[in-house]
C-alpha positions as CSV (number, residue, x, y, z in Angstrom):
1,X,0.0,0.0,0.0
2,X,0.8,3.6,-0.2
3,X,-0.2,6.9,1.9
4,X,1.1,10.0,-0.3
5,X,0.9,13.7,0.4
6,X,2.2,16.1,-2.5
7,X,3.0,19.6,-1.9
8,X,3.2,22.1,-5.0
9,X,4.5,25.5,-5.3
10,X,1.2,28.2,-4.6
11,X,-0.7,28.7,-8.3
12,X,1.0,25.1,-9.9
13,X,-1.1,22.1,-10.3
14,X,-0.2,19.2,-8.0
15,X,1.5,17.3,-11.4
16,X,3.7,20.5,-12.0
17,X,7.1,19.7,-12.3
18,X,8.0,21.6,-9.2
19,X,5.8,19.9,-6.9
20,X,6.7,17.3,-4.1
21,X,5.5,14.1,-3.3
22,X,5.9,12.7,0.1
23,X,4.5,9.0,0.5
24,X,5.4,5.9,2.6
25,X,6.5,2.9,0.7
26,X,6.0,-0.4,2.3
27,X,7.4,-2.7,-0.7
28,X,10.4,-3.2,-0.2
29,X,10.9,-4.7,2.9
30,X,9.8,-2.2,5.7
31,X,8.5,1.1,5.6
32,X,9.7,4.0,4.5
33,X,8.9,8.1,3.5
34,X,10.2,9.1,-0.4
35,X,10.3,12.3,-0.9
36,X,10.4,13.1,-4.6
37,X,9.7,15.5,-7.5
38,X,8.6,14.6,-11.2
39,X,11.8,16.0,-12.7
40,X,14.4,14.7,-10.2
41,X,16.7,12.9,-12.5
42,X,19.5,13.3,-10.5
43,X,17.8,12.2,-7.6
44,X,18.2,15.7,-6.0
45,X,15.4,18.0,-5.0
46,X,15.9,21.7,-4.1
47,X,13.7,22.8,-1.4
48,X,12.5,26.6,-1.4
49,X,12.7,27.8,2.2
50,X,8.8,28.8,2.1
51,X,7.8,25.6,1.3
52,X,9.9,23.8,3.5
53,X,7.4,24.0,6.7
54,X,4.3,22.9,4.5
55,X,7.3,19.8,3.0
56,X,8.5,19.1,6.6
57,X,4.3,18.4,8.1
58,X,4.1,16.3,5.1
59,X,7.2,14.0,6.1
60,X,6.0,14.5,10.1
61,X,2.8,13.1,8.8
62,X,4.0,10.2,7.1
63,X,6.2,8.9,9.5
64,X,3.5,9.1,11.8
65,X,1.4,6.7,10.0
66,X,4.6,4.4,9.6
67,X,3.6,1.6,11.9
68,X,7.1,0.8,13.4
């Protein structure tokens, strides 16, 4: 199963290339939180300071619903 949250930038859709998904996958052997954005080739994801507090709930959230 999968819980996700996704966080865009104020006025972009939530499939914009800037937005950020936070979800907890439990597939491969435990639980964990991804954090990731559509275009993250790199596997790096800049985080703008003003949407850091609405990114950082998201990831509190999640790990509260992890069950370990």
């Amino acid at each position: 199963g999968m819980t996700r949250l996704v966080i865009a930038p104020k006025g972009e859709p939530i499939f914009s290339e800037q937005a950020t998904t936070v979800e907890i996958d439990d597939e491969a052997g435990g639980e964990f939180v991804v954090i990731s954005r559509h275009r993250s080739n790199d596997g790096k994801i800049a985080i703008d300071p003003t949407e850091w507090p609405a990114i950082r709930a998201a990831v509190d959230k999640m790990i509260g619903l992890c069950r370990s």
